[in-house]
N, C-alpha and C positions, 0 to 999 in steps of 0.2 A: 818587285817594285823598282821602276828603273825612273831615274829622272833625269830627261835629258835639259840639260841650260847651256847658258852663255854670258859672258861677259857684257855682251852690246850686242848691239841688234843687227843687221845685215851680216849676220856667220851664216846662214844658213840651217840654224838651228831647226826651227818646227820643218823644212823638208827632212832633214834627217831622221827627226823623230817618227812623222808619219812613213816615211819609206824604209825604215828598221822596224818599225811596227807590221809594216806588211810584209817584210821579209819572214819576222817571227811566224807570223802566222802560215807563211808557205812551210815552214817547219812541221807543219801539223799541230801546232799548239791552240791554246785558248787567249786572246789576247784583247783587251780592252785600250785603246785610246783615251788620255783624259788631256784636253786642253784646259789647263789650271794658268792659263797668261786671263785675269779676270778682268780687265781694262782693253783690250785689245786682240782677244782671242782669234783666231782666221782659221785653225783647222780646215773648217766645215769650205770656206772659201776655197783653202788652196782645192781641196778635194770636189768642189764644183759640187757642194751637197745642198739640197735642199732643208734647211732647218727650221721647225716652228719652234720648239723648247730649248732652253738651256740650262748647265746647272743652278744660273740662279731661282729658273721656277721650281726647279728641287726642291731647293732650302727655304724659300720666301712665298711659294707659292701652292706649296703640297703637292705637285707635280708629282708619279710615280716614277722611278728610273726608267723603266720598261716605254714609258710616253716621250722619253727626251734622247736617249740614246738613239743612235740612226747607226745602218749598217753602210762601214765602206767596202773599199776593195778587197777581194777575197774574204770577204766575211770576217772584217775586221768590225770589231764593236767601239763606238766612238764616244765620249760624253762630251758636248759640246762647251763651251769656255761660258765664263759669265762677267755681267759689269756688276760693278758697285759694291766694293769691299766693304764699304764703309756699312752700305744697311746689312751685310752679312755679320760684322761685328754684333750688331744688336738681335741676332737670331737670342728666340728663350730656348734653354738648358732642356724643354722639352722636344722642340723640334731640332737640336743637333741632336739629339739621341736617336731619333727619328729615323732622322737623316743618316747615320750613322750604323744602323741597324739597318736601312734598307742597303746602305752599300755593300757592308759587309755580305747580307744573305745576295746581292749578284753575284759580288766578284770571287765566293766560293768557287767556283767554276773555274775562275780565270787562270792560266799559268803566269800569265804576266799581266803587270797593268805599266802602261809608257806614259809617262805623264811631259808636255812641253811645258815648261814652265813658261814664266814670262823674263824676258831679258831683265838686265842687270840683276843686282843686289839687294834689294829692297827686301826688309822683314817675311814676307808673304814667300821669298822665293827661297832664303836661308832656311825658314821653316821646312819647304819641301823638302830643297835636301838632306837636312836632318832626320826626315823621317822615310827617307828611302833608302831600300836594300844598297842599288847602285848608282852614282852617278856619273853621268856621261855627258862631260865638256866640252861642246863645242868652239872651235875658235879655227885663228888663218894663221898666216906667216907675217899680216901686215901688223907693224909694231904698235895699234893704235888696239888688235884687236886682243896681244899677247898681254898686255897692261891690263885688259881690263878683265880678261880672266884670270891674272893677277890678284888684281883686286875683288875678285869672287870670293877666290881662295884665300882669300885674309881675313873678309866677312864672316866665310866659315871656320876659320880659324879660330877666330874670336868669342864663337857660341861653342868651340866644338875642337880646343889647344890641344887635347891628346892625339887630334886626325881622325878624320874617319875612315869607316870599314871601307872604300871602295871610291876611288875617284880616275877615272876611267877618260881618256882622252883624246877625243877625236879633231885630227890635221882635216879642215874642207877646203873644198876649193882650190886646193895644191895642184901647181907645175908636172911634181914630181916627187917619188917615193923620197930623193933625197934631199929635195926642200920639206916636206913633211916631216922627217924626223929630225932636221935643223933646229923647225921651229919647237918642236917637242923637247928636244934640248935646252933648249933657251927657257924655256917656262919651266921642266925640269928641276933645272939646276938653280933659278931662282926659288922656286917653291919649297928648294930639299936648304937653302943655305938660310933664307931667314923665315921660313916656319918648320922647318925639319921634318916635312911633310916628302913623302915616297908618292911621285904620280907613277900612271901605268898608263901605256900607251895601248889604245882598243883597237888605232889606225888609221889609214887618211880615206878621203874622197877627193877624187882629181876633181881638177875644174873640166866641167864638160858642160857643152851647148846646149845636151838634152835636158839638163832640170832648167833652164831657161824656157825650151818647147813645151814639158810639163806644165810649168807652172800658167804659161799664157795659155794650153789647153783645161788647164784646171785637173788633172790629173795626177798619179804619183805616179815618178817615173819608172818604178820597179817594174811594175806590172806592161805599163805601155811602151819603155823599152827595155828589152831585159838583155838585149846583148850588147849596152850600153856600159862604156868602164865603169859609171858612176854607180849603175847598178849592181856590177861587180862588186865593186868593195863594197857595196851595201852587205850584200850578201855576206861578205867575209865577217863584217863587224857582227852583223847577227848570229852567224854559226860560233864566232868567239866567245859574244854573250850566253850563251844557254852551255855553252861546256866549261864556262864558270861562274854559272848563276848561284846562287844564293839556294841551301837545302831549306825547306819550310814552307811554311803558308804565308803570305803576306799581310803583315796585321794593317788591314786598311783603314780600322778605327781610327789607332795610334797616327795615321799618315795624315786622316782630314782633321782631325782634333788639332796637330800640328800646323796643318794648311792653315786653318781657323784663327789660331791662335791670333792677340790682337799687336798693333806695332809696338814696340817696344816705344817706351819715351825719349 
């Protein structure tokens, strides 16, 4: 269970997420997408999908997974985002079990499941990373965007002062390998002095013109361009992730219960 996030929004996160999701699956694996940004979702957008369902007719609607889910590239498995947090707080304790049970019996299959969270901080997105194997932070070099995943990493400090298992850090949109690990540094050594927190750096993504192409084709750029830099380090970050993933089955109960859960007062 990998959860990619960000501090603020224009990092580049949900490309990342879906063009590491379809890396993984070049890998030969099993790989489910879950867009869990539930106000704002675009998955289905960036990837130029056609979609009737989404997770909210899941939970709210008795939707089957098998009727919402949609296949993207390379035979990646996608769950489409949902609005309206607010009527999911009031689901009955019969239909999250439901719901909960149907997930589970999908994602038995799955080796991985890449969830985009939705930007910032908010209750809804601390939850995910608490209940995910790994998380994977997106952010840049511009100082507006190292603050704020800064302030992620304080959010989750706060539920979760021992550290957690796995906080994994990706430099996008970078010059260069060595303003990348610049900016790595600088978040680093804040993270390690006042929450005494150890990051791990997973790598950059240069800035390149092709996920600009992508995105206005509606496409992921791995696939449509693959001897693109961008899609290089793609590739690297996902061969890093699976030779140090997580041994186990991913308890996906534990991760929507989590998602679920209601904001804090």
């Amino acid at each position: 269970m990998i959860a990619v996030t960000s501090g603020k929004g224009g990092t580049g996160k949900t490309n990342v997420a879906v063009n590491l999701a379809v890396s993984l699956r070049l890998l030969g694996v099993q790989v489910l997408l879950l867009d869990a940004d539930m106000g704002l979702g675009n998955v289905d957008v960036l990837l130029g999908l056609s979609v009737r369902h989404d997770l909210r007719d899941v939970l709210l609607h008795g939707k089957e997974l098998e009727q919402v889910i949609v296949e993207g590239p390379r035979g990646l498995k996608i769950l489409p985002g949902a609005s309206g947090v607010e009527a999911m707080s009031r689901l009955t304790d019969e239909r999250v079990k439901a719901f909960l049970e149907e997930i589970e019996r999908y994602c038995s299959a799955m080796d991985y499941v890449v969830v985009d969270t939705a930007p910032g901080i908010s209750s809804t997105v601390i939850n995910c990373l608490l209940a995910a194997d790994d998380i994977v932070l997106v952010t840049n070099t511009e100082p507006t965007a190292l603050t704020d995943a800064y302030a992620l990493l304080k959010g989750l400090n706060a539920r979760c002062p021992d550290g957690h298992k796995g906080v994994l850090v990706v430099m996008n949109q970078t010059s260069s390998k060595e303003e990348a690990l610049g900016g790595f540094d600088r978040l680093r050594r804040t993270a390690k002095r006042f929450l005494g927190w150890d990051l791990e750096y997973l790598g950059s993504v240069c800035w390149d013109e092709t996920v600009s192409l992508a995105t206005k084709r509606q496409v992921d750029f791995l696939t449509h361009y693959a001897s693109a830099p961008c899609s290089r380090d793609i590739r690297k970050l996902a061969a890093r992730l699976v030779s140090g993933s997580q041994s186990g089955q991913q308890d996906l109960g534990r991760f929507f219960r989590k998602m679920m859960e209601p904001a804090d007062e």
